[in-house]
C-alpha distance (Angstrom), angle and dihedral (degrees) to the residues before:
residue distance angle dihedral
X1 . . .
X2 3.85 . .
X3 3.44 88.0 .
X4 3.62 92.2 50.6
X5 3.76 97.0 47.4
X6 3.82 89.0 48.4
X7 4.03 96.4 52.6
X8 3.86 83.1 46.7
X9 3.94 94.2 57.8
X10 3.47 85.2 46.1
X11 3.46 105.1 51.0
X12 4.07 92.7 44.2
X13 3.88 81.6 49.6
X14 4.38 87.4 54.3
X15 3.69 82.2 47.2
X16 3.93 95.6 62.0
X17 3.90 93.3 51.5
X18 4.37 87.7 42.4
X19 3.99 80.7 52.5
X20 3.36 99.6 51.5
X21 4.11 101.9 38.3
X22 4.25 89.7 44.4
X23 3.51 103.4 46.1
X24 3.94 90.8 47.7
X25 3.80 85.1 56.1
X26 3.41 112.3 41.3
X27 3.75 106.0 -3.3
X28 3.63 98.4 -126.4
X29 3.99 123.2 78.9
X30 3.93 154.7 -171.8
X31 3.29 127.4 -170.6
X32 3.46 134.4 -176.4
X33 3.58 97.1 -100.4
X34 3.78 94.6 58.0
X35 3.89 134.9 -61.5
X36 3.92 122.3 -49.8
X37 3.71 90.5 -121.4
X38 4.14 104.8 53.1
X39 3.87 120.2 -157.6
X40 3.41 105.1 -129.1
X41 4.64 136.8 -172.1
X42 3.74 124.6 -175.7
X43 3.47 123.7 -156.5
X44 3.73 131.9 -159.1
X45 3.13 144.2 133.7
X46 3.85 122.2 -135.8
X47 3.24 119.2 38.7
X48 3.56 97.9 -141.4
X49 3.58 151.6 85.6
X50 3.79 123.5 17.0
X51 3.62 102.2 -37.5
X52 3.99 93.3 59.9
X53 4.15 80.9 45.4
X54 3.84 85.5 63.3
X55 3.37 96.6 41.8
X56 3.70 95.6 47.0
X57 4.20 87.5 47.3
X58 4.11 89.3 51.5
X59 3.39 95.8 42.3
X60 3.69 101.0 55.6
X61 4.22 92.1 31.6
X62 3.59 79.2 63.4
X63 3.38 107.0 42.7
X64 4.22 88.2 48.8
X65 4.35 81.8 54.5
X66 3.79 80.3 61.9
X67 3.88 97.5 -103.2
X68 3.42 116.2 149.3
X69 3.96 105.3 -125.9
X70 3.88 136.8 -178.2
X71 3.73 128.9 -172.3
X72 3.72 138.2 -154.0
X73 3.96 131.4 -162.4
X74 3.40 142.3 162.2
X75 3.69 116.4 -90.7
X76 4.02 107.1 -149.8
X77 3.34 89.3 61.1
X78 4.23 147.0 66.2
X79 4.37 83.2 41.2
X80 3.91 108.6 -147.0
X81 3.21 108.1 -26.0
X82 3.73 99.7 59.1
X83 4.01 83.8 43.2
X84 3.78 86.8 63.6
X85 3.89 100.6 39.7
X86 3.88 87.9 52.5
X87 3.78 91.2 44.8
X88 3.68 88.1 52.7
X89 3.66 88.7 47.0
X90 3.88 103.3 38.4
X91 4.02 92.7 77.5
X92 3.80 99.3 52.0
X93 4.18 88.5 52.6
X94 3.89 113.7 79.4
X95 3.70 92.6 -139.5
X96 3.32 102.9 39.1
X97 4.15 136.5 -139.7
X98 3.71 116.9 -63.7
X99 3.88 112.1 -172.6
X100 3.74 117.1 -155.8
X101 3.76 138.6 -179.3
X102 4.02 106.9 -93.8
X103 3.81 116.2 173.4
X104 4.17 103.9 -148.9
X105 4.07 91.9 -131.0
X106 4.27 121.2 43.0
X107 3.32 114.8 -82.2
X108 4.00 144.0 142.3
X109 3.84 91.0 -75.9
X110 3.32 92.3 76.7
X111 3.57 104.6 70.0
X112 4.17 77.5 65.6
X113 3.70 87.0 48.5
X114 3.67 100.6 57.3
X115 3.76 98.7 34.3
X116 4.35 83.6 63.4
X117 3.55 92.1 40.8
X118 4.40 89.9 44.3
X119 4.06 77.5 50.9
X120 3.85 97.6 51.8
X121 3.49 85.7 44.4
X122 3.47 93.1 65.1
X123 3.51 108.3 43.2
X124 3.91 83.9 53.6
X125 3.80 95.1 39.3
X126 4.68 86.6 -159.3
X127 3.75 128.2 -146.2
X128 3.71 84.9 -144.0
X129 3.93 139.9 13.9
X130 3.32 109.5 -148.7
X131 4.03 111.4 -164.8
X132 3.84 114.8 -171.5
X133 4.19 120.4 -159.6
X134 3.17 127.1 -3.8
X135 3.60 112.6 -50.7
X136 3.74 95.3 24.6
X137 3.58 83.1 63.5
X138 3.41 99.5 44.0
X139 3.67 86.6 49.2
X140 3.36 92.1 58.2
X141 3.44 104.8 42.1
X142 4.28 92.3 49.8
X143 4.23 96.5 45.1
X144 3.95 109.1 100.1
X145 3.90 124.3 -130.1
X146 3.91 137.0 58.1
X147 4.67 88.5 80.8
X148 3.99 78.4 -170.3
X149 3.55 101.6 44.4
X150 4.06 116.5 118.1
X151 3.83 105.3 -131.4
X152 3.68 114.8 -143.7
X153 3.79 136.8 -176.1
X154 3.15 135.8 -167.2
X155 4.25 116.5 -178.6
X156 3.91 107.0 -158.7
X157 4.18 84.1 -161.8
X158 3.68 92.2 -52.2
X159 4.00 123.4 147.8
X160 3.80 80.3 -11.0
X161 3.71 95.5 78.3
X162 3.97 98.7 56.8
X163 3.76 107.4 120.1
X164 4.07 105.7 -96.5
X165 3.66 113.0 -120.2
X166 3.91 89.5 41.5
X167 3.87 127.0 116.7
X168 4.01 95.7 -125.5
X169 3.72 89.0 50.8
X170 3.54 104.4 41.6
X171 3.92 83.5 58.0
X172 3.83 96.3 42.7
X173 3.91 88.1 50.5
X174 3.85 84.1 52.8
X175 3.73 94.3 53.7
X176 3.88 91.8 45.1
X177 3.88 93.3 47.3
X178 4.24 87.3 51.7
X179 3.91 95.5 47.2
X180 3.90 79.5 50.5
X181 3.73 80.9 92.7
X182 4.01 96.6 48.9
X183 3.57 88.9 57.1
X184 4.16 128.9 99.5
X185 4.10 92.2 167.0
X186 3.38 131.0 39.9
X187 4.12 97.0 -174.0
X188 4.06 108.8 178.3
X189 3.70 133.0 -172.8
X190 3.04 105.3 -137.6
X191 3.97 137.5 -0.3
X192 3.65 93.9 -106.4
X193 3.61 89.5 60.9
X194 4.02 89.5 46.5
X195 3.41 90.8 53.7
X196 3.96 101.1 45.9
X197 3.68 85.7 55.4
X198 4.05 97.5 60.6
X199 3.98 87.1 35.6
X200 4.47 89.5 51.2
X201 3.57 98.4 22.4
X202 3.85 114.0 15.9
X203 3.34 139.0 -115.3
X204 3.80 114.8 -28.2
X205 3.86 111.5 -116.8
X206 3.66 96.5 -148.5
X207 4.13 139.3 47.9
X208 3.91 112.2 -44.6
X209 3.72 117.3 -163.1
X210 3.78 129.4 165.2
X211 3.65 126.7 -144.4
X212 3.78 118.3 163.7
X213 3.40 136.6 -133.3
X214 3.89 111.3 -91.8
X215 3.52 142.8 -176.7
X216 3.96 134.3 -135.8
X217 3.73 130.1 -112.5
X218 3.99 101.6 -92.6
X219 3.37 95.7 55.6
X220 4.13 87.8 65.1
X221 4.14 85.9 76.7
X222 3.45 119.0 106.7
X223 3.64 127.4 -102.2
X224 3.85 121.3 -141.5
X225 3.29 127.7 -142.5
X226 3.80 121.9 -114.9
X227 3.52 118.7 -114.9
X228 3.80 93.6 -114.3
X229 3.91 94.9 44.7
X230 3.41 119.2 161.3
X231 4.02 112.5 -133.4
X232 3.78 89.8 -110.7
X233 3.67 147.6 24.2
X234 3.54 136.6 -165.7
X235 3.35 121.6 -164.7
X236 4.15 125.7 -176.6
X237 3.92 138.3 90.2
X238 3.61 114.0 -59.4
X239 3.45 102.7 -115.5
X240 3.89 131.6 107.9
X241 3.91 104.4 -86.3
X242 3.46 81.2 65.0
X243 3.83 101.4 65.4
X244 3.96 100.7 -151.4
X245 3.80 80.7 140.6
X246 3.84 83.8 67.1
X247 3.81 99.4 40.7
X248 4.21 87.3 47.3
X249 4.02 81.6 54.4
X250 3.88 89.2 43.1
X251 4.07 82.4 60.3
X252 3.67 95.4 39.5
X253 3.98 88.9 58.8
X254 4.17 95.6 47.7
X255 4.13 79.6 47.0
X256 3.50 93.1 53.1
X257 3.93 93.4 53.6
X258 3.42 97.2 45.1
X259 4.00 103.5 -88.5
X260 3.67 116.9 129.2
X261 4.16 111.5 -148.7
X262 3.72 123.6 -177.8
X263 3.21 124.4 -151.3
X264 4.02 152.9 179.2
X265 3.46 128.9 -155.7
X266 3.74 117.9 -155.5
X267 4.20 122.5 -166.4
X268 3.64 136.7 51.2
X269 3.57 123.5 -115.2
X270 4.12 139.0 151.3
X271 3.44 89.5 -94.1
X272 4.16 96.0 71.1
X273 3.48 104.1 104.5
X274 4.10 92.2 41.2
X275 3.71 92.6 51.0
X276 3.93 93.3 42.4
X277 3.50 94.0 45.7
X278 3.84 80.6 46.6
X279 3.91 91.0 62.8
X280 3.59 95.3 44.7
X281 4.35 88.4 64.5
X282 3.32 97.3 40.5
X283 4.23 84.3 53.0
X284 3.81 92.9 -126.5
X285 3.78 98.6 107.2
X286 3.52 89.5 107.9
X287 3.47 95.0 56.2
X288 3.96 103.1 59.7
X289 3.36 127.7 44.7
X290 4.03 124.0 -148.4
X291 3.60 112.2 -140.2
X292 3.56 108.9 172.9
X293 3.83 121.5 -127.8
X294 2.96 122.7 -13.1
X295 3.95 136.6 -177.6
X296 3.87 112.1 -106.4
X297 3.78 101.8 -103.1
X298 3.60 88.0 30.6
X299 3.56 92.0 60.1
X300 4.20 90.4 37.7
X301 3.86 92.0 61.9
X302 3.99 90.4 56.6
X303 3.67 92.0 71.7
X304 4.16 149.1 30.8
X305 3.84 95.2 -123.7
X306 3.73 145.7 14.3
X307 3.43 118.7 -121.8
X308 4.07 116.4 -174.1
X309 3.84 108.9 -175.2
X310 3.71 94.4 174.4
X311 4.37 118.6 162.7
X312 3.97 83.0 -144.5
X313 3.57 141.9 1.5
X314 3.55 143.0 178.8
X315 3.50 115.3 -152.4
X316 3.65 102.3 -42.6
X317 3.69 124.5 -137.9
X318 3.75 96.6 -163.0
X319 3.98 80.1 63.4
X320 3.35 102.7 54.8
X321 3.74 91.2 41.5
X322 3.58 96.2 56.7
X323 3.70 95.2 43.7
X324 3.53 91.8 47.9
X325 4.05 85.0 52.1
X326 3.78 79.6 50.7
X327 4.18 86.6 -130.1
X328 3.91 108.4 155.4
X329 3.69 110.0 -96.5
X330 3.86 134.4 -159.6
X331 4.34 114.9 -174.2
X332 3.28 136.2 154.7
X333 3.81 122.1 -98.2
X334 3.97 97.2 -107.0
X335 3.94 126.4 110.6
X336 3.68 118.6 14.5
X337 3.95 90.2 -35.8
X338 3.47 92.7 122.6
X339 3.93 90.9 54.5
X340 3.71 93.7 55.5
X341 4.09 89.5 41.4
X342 4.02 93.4 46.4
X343 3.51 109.0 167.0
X344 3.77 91.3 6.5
X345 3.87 93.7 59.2
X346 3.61 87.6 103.5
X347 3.69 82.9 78.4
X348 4.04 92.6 60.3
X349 3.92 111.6 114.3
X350 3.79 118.7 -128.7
X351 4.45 110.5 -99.3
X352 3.80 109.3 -96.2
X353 3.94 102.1 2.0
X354 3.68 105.4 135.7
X355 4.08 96.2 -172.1
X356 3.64 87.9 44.9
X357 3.94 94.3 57.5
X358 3.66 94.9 41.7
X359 3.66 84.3 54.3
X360 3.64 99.6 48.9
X361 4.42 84.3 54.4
X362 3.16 93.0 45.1
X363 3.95 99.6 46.8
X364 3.78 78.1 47.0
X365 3.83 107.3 52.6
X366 3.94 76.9 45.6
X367 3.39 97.3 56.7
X368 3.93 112.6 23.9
X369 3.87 87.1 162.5
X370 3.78 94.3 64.8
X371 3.65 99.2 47.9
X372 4.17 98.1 42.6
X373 3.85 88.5 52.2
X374 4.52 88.7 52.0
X375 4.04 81.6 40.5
X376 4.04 86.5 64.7
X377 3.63 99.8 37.6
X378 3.95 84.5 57.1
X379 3.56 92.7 43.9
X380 3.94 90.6 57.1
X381 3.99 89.4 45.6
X382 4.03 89.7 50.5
X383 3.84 90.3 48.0
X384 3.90 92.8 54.2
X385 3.74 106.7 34.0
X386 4.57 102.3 25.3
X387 3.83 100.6 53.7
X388 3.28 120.1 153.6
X389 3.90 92.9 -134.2
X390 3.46 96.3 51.2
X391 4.01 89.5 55.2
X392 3.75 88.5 57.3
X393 3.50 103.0 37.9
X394 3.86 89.4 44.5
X395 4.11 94.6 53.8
X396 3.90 93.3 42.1
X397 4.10 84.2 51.0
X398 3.51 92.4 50.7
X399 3.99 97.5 44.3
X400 4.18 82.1 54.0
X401 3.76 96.5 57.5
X402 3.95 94.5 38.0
X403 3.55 82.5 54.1
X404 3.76 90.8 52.5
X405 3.78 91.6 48.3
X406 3.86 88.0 51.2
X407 4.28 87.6 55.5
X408 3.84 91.6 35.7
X409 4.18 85.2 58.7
X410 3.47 97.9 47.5
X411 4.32 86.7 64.5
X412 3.65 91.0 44.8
């Protein structure tokens, strides 16, 4: 496998010099680890949240390297604003954006499901399949067609997060450990993620590379706050991984002795009318104010500080955005966190620890000094390490050499 690896590296690195001599000549090249121009399909599923922001960031960074790159969603979910951002997206993409029906669990639909995507793959007969979450990836990794396709999958959290120990996860794991073997690319984004797949799933049995998420240059200008900013904001889907139910208890405890907190809660979710009704008990419903989606930097200017008090994470966009805004931030140390913190992860608030999070505001509110001067040393680290470039350089780059390795097999 050394061997193998080795011949790889050096037949990506034969490709470079290839590139560089045939495109000055004629414009148009092949090399020996796969055409200039790859055919590229994404899969997901939702079209929402940060892992369709990543997709939606690759796919057109690839498409504007002059890649020619196809998509495919579900269709019953995202509602109209994900039918506008594809729209806007569909004509810059040579293939196009199919949307399909894609239940969120197994179930009988998806014999539908892959027999339209084992179609699309043939009328655009990919270089690679690129499957994103867990049932994107599963999707892509199950549909027929394209024998000399690379696979690749990339989890964004996923099956991974299911709680171990539990019946849904224990079968998930199972699924993810069999298409193991359907799998030429194993592309992670972040090294959390990379290693809560060999600690849930085991080792992967082909090429692992991780490129992180990353953000582009315009999204490094400040945000200001409004003049009738609350002193936080949250902003995420309202569902449990999230942990608003933690942060509204957070607020209830500062309440309780004698601290006053405001607050706005930005995203839509099905836990609304729990976590509202949640406020209202806990007598801080006058105190934060839910406002319903809300762009990023929209939602940033409603409030003094971020604070993300997520159960589990992958590599959070919302993060990186903020920090690259250079907006205060409080989160919890779960995901890859601590690689977008770096030497300020000692900052990161346990998962699920009420007292600990009303601390952290608190100490915070107390101190805004302390916690503006962190919020630039992350925004420095983010501008270095999380660019948007480098996350689609980096995938395209590893899609060449697992191609390679894929070639370099066949002769072995």
């Amino acid at each position: 496998m050394g061997d193998l690896r080795a011949g790889a590296s050096m037949l990506a690195d034969a490709a470079v010099s290839t590139e560089a001599v045939s495109a000055a000549a004629t414009g148009v090249w092949q090399t020996a680890a796969g055409p200039a121009s790859l055919k590229i399909l994404h899969i997901l599923r939702a079209p929402l949240g940060g892992l369709f922001r990543h997709v939606f960031d690759v796919a057109r960074g690839q498409s504007e390297r002059g890649h020619r790159v196809g998509l495919i969603a579900d269709s019953t979910t995202g509602g109209a604003r994900a039918d506008a951002v594809l729209a806007a997206l569909a004509p810059d993409l040579a293939f196009g954006v199919e949307r399909i029906a894609m239940a969120r669990e197994l179930s009988a639909g998806d014999v539908h499901a892959l027999r339209l995507i084992a179609r699309r793959i043939a009328s655009v007969a990919p270089d690679v399949i690129h499957g994103h979450g867990g049932k994107g990836a599963a999707l892509a990794r199950l549909a027929p067609g394209a024998p000399n396709a690379i696979r690749v999958y990339t989890p964004h959290g996923g099956s991974l997060v299911y709680c171990p120990g539990s019946l849904r996860g224990g079968f998930y794991r199972k699924l993810e450990w069999l298409l193991n073997w359907r799998t030429e690319l194993f592309l992670f984004e972040s090294g959390y993620v990379a290693n809560l797949f060999r600690s849930r799933v085991g080792r992967p049995r082909a090429m692992v590379r991780i490129v992180r998420n990353g953000v582009g240059e315009a999204e490094f200008a400040p945000v200001t706050a409004r003049p009738d900013a609350t002193d936080i904001v949250c902003v995420g889907e309202l569902r449990p991984v999230k942990a608003i139910d933690v942060l509204i208890e957070a607020l209830a405890t500062l309440e309780r002795s004698g601290r006053r907190v405001s607050a706005t809660i930005a995203g839509e979710g099905p836990q609304e009318a729990e976590l509202m009704a949640q406020a209202e008990r806990l007598g801080v419903a006058e105190n934060i104010s839910f406002v319903g989606y809300r762009p990023a930097r929209e939602a940033f200017a409603m409030g003094r500080m971020l604070v993300i008090p997520s159960r589990a994470e992958s590599l959070p966009y919302i993060v990186l955005e903020a920090a690259a805004a250079g907006m205060p931030i409080i989160a919890t140390r779960v995901g890859g966190n601590a690689e977008i913190f770096g030497p300020q992860a000692e900052h990161l608030v346990a998962p699920e620890d009420v007292k600990a999070l009303a601390g952290a505001i608190a100490a915070a509110l107390d101190d805004p000094g302390r916690i503006k001067r962190a919020a630039h040393i992350i925004k420095d680290r983010v501008h270095s390490e999380f660019s948007l470039t480098a996350m689609v350089d980096g995938g395209l780059a590893a899609y060449r050499e697992a191609i390679a390795m894929r070639k370099l097999a066949q002769f072995t």
